[in-house]
TIRO-240596 format. One line per field, with one value per residue (C-alpha): residue number from 0; residue in three letters; x, y, z. Coordinates in pm, 1 decimal, padded with zeros to 6 digits. Example, Ala and Ser with C-alpha at 12.3 -4.5 7.8 and 13.67 -1.06 7.14 Angstrom:
BEGIN
k c(0, 1)
r c(ALA, SER)
east c(01230.0, 01367.0)
north c(-00450.0, -00106.0)
up c(00780.0, 00714.0)
END
This chain:
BEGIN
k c(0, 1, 2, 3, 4, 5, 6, 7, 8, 9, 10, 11, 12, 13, 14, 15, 16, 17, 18, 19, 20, 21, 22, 23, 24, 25, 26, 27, 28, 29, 30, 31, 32, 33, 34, 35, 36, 37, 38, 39, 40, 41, 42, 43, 44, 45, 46, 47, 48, 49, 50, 51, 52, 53, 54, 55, 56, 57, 58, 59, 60, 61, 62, 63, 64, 65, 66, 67, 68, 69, 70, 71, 72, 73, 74, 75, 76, 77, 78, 79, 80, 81, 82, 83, 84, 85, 86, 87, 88, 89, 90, 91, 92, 93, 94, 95, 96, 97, 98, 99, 100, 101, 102, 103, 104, 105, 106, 107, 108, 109, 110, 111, 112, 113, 114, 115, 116, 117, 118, 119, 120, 121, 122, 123, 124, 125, 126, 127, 128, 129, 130, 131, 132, 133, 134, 135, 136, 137, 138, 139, 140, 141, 142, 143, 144, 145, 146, 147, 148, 149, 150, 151, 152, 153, 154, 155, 156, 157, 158, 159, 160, 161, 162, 163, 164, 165, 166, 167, 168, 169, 170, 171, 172, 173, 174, 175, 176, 177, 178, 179, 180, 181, 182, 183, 184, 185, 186, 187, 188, 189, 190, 191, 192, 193, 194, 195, 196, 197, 198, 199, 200, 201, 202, 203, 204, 205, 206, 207, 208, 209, 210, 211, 212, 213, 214, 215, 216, 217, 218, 219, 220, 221, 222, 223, 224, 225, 226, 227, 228, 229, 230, 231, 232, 233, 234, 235, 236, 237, 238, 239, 240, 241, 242, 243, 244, 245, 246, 247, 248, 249, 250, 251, 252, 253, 254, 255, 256, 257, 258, 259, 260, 261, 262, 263, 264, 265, 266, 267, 268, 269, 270, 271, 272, 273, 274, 275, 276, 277, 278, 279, 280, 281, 282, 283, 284, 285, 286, 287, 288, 289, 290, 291, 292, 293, 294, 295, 296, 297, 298, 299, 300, 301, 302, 303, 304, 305, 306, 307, 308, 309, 310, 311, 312, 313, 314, 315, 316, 317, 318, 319)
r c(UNK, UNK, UNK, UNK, UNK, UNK, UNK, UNK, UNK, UNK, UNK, UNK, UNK, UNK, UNK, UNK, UNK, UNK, UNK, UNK, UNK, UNK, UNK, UNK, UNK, UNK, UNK, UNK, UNK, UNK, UNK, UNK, UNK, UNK, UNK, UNK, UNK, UNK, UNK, UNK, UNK, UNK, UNK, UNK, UNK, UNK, UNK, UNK, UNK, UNK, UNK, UNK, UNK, UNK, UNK, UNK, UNK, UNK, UNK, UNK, UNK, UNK, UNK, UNK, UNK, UNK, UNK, UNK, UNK, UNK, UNK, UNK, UNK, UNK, UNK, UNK, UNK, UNK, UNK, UNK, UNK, UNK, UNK, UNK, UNK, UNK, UNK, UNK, UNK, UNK, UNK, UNK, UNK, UNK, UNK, UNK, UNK, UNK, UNK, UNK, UNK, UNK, UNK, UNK, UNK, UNK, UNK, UNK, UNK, UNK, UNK, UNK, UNK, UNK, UNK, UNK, UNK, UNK, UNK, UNK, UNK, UNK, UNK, UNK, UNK, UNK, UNK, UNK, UNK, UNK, UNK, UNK, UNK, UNK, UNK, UNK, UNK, UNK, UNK, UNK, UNK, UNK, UNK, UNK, UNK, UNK, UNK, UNK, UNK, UNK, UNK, UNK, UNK, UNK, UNK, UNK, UNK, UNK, UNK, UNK, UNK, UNK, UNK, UNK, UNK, UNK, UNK, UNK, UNK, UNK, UNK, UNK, UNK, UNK, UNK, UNK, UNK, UNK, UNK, UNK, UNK, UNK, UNK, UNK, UNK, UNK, UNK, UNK, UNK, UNK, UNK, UNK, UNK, UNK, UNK, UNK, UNK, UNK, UNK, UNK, UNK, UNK, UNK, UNK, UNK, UNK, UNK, UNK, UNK, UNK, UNK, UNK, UNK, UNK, UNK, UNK, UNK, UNK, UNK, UNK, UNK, UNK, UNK, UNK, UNK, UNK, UNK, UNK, UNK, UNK, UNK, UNK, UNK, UNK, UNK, UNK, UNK, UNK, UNK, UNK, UNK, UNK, UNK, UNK, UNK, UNK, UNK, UNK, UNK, UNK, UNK, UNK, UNK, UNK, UNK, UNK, UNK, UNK, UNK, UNK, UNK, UNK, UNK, UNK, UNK, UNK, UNK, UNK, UNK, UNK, UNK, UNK, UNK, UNK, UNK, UNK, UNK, UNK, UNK, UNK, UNK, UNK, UNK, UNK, UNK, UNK, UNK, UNK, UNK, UNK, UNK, UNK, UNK, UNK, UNK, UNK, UNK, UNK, UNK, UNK, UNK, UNK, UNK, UNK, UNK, UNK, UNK, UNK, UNK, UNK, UNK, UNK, UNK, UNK, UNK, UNK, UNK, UNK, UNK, UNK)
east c(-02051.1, -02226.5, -02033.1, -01764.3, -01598.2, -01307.6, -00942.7, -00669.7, -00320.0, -00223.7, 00157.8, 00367.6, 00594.5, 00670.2, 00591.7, 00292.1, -00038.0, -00034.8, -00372.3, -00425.5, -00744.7, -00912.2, -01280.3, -01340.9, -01518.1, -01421.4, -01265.7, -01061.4, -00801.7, -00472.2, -00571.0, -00640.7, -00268.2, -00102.1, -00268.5, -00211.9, 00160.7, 00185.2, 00065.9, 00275.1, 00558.1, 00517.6, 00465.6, 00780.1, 00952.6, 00867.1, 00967.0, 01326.8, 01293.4, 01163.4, 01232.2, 01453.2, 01549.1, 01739.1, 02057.1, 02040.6, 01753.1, 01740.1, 01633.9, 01963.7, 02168.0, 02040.6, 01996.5, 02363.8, 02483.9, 02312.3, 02445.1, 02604.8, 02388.4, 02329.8, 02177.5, 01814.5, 01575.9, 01252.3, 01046.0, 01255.2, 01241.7, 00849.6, 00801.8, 01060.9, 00825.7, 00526.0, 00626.4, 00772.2, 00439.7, 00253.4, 00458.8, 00335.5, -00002.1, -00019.8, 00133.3, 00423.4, 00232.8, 00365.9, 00728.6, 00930.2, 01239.6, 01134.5, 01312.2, 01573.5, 01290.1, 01148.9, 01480.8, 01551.7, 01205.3, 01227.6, 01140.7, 01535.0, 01447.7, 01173.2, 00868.3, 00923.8, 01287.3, 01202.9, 01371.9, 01230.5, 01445.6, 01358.8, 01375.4, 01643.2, 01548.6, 01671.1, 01676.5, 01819.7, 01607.5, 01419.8, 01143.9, 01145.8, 01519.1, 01617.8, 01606.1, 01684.1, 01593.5, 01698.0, 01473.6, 01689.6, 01938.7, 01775.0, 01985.2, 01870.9, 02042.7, 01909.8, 02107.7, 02379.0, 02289.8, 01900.9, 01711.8, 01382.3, 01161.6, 00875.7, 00721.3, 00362.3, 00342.5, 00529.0, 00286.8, 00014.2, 00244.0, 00275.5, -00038.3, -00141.5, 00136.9, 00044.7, -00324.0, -00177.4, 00028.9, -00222.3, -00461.7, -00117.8, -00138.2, -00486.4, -00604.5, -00985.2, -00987.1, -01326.8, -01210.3, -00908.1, -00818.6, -00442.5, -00464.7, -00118.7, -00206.7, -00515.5, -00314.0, -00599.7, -00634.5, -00951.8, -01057.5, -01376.7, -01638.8, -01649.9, -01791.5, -02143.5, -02111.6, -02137.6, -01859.2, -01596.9, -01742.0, -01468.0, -01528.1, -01362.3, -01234.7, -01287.8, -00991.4, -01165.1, -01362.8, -01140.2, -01354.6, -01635.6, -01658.4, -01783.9, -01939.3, -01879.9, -01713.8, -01862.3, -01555.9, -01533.1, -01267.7, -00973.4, -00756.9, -00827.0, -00591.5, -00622.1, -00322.5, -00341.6, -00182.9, -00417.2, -00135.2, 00289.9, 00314.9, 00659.1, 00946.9, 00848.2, 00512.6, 00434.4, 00395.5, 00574.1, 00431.3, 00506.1, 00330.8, 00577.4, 00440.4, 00645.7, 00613.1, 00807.2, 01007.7, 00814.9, 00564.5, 00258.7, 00034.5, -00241.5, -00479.6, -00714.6, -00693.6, -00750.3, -00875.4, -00915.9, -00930.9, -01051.8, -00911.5, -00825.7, -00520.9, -00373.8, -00070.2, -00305.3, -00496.7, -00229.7, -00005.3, -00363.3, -00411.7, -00081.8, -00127.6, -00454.2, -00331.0, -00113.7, -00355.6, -00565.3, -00965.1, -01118.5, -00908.5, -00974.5, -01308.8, -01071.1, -00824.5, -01066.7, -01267.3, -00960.1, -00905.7, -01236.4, -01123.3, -01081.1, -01292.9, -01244.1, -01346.0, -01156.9, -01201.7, -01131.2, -01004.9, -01358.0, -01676.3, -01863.4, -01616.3, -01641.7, -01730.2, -01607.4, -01623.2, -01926.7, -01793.7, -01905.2, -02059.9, -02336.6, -02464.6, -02376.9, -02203.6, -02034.0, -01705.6, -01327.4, -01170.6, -00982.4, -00717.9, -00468.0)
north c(-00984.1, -00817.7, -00474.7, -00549.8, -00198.3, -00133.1, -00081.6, 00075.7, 00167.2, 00475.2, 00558.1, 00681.9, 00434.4, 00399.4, 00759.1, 00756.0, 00764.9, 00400.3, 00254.6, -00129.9, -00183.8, -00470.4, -00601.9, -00680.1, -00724.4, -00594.1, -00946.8, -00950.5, -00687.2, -00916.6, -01054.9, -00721.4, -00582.9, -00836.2, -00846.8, -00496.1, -00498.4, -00756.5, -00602.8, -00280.0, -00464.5, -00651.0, -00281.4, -00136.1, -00444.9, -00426.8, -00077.8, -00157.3, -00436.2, -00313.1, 00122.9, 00254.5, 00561.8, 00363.5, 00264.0, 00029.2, -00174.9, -00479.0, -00333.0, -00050.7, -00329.2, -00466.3, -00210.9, -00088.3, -00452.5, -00411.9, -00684.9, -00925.4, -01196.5, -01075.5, -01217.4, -01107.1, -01173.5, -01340.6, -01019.2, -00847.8, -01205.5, -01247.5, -00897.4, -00890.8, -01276.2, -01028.3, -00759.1, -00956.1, -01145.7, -00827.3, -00689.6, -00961.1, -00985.0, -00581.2, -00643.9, -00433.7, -00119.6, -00163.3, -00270.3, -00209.3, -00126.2, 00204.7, 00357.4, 00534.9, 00725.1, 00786.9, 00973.8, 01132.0, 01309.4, 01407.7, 01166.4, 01113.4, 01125.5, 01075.8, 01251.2, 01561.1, 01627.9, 01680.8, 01958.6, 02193.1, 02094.8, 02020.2, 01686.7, 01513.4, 01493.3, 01120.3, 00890.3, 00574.1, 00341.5, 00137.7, -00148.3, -00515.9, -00517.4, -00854.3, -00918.1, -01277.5, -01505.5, -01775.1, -01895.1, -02181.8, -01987.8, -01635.7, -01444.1, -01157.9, -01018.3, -00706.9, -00608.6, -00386.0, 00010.2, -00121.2, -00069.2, -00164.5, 00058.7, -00159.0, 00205.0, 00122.7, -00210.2, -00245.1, -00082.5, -00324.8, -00643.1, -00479.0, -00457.4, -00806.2, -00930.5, -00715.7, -00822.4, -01241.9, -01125.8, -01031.7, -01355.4, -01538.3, -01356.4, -01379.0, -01684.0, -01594.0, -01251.9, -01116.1, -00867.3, -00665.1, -00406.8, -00233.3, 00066.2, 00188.0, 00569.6, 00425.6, 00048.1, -00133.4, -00509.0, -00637.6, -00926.5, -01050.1, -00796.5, -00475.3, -00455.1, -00367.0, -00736.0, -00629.4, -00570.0, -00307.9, 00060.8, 00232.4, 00598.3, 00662.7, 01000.6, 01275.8, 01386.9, 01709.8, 01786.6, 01752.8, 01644.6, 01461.6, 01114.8, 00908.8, 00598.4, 00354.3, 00051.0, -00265.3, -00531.9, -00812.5, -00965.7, -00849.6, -00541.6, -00188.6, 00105.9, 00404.3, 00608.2, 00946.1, 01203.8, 01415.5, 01362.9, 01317.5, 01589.1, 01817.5, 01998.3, 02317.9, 02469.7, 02135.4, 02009.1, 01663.7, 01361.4, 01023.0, 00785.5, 00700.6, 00547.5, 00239.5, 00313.3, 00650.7, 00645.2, 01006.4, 01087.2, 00985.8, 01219.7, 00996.2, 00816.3, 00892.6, 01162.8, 00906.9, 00539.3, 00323.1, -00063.2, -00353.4, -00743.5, -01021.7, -00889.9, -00483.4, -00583.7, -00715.2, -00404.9, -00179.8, -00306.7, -00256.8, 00081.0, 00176.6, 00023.6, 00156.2, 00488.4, 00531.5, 00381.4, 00580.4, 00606.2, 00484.8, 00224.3, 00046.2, -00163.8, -00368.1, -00408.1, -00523.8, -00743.6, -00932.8, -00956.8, -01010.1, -01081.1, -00646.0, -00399.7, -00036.3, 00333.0, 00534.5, 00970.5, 01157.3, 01480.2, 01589.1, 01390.5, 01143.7, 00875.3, 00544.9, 00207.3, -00086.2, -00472.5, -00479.4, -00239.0, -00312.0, 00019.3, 00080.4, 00412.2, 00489.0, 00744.1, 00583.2, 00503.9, 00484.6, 00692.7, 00564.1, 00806.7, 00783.8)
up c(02163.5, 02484.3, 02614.7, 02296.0, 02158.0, 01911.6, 02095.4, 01931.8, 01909.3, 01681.8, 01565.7, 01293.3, 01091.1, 00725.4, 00671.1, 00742.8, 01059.3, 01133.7, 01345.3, 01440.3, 01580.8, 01785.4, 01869.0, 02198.2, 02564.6, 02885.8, 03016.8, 02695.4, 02813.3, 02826.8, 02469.5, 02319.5, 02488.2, 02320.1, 01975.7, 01976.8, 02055.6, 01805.6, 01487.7, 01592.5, 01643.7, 01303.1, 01127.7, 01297.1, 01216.8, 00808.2, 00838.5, 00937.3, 00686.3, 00379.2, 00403.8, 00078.0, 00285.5, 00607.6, 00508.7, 00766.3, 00607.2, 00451.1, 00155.1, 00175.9, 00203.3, -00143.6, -00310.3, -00254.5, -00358.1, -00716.8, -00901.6, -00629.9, -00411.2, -00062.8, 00188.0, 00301.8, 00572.9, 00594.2, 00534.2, 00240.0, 00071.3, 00112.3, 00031.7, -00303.5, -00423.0, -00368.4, -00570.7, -00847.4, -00883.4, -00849.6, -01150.8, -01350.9, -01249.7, -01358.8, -01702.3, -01586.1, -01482.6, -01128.9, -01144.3, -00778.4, -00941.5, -01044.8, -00787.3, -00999.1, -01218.8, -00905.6, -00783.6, -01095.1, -01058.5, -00771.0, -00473.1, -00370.6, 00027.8, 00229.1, 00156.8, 00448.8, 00373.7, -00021.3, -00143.8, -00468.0, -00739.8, -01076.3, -01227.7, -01437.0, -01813.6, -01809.2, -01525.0, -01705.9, -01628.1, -01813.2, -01702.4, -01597.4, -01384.1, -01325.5, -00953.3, -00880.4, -00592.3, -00411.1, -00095.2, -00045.7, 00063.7, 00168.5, -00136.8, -00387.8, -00642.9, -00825.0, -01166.2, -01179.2, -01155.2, -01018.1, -00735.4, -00570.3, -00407.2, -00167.7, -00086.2, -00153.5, -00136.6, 00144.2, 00346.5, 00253.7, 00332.0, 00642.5, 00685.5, 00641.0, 00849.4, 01133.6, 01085.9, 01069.5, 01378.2, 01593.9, 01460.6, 01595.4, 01922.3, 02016.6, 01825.8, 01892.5, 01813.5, 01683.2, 01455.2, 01387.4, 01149.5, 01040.7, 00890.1, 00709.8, 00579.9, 00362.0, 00317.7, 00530.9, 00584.6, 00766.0, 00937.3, 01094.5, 01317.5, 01446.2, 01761.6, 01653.2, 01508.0, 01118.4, 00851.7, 00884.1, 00722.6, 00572.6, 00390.7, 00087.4, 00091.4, -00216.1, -00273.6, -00447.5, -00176.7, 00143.2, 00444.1, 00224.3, 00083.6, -00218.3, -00045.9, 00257.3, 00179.3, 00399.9, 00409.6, 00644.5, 00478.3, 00266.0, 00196.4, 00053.0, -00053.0, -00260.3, -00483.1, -00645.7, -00807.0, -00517.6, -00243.5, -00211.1, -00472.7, -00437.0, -00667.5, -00785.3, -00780.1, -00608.5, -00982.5, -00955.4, -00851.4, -00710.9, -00948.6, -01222.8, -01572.1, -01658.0, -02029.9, -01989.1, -01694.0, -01541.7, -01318.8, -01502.3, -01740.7, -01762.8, -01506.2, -01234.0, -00967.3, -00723.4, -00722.7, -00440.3, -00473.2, -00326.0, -00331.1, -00143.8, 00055.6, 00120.8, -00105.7, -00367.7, -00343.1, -00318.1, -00662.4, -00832.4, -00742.0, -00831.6, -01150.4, -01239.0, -01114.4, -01381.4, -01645.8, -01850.6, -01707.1, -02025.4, -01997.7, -01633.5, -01715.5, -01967.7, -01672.2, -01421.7, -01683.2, -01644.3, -01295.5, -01152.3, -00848.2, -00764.5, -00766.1, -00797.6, -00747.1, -00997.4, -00948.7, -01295.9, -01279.0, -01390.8, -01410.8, -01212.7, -01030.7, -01193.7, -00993.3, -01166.4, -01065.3, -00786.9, -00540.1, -00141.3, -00123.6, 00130.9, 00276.5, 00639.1, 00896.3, 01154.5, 00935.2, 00919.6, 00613.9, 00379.6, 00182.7, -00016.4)
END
């Protein structure tokens, strides 16, 4: 596309630097206005949605309900299908209704407000809540004492709904990207006409990276143990470990992953970051679909599953 350049719109929401980005020429500048107020429209609107910490929320409302049906909207009901299927597809190393490990160790508010106090020795929960659906009638029901926490994955559902938003808006948009603090869904060209580049960062040596990722299709996130750490001495972490209910011991530093979708990518990632190193290439053996960077604590990182690395400077970063 002759005299086409990236526009973009860059805000905070769901905790975190949010960026949507658009391809496009100088006559496009009505199109690219309202593809752009569309995806951050559709970001603000799964943060009022799907955010454990507003009371307000959708997701408030259930959680406080645990164990009666309550009626949810459109996004909390696509979002709770996604993570439920995503706890399946991991075997149970993501599960969203972690949230009350999550609070025991720690992570009771959001992440700026965190106060240093040291974790319960027993949280009480335990794996695999029931949380029931009913699309027929928009109802949820979570089990008594439960709750669900759509932290991480909600930010890449948001992401791929802002990214089918502004496809909606602008039904011949070249290329568009929504980046959601390292939750990143793609679509079509940059303006130089290629795939998107996007740098993954090392989260051991702060303002380097490990490779350029070339994506023209698809989602991409990255969790760690490197970032959201708090309580004392900055020792407790956000990644809990299904199998014991604490901030996990073993897995990766870091590991960023590729698939078909930012909520695909980001349930992966959380599972894998929780999963022992050695164990990974078994993991992705059987998902073939993904593909993954993994970043040990010491030692080379580890590309599994025909990463989309290429080598190149002109990049966005991807963190965790």
């Amino acid at each position: 596309m002759i005299g086409a350049r990236l526009h973009r719109e860059t805000f905070v929401a769901m905790g975190t630097e949010c960026v949507v980005a658009v391809t496009a020429g100088y006559r496009d500048a009505v199109s690219v206005r309202r593809a752009l107020v569309a995806g951050c429209d559709e970001v603000r609107a799964c943060e009022r949605a799907l955010s454990r910490f507003d009371q307000a929320s959708d997701l408030g409302n259930l959680n406080r309900a645990s164990g009666r049906w309550v009626t949810v909207g459109e996004r909390l009901m696509a979002a709770l299908v996604a993570a439920l299927e995503a706890r399946e597809q991991t075997g149970g190393r993501y599960d969203p209704t972690i949230l009350p490990a999550l609070a025991a160790a720690g992570y009771d508010r959001s992440f700026e407000q965190l106060e240093e106090r040291p974790p319960e020795t027993e949280s009480g929960w335990r794996p695999g809540a029931m949380v029931e659906l009913d699309d027929t009638t928009m109802r949820a029901r979570i089990s008594l004492h439960a709750a669900v926490d759509l932290g991480g994955i909600g930010k890449g559902i948001a992401a791929d709904r802002a990214l089918r938003a502004m496809q909606e808006a602008w039904r011949d948009m070249p290329g568009g990207l929504v980046d959601l603090g390292g939750d990143i869904a793609v679509s079509g060209a940059t303006p130089e006409g290629g795939p998107w580049l996007l740098a993954i960062a090392d989260p051991r040596v702060p303002g380097t990276t490990l490779g350029v990722l070339q994506l023209a299709q698809g989602g991409v996130a990255t969790s760690g143990r490197d970032h959201r750490r708090f309580g004392p001495g900055r020792l407790q972490h956000h990644l809990i470990d299904p199998l014991t209910g604490r901030p996990a011991a073993a897995g990766p530093l870091a590991v960023t992953v590729v698939a078909r979708s930012a909520a695909k990518a980001e349930a992966h990632s959380t599972a894998l970051a929780v999963t022992a190193v050695a164990a990974a290439p078994l993991y992705l053996a059987r998902r073939p679909e993904l593909a993954a960077l993994l970043v040990p604590d010491d030692g080379d990182p580890v590309e599994i599953g025909g990463l989309p690395l290429v080598d190149d400077s002109h990049h966005l970063e991807v963190s965790a």
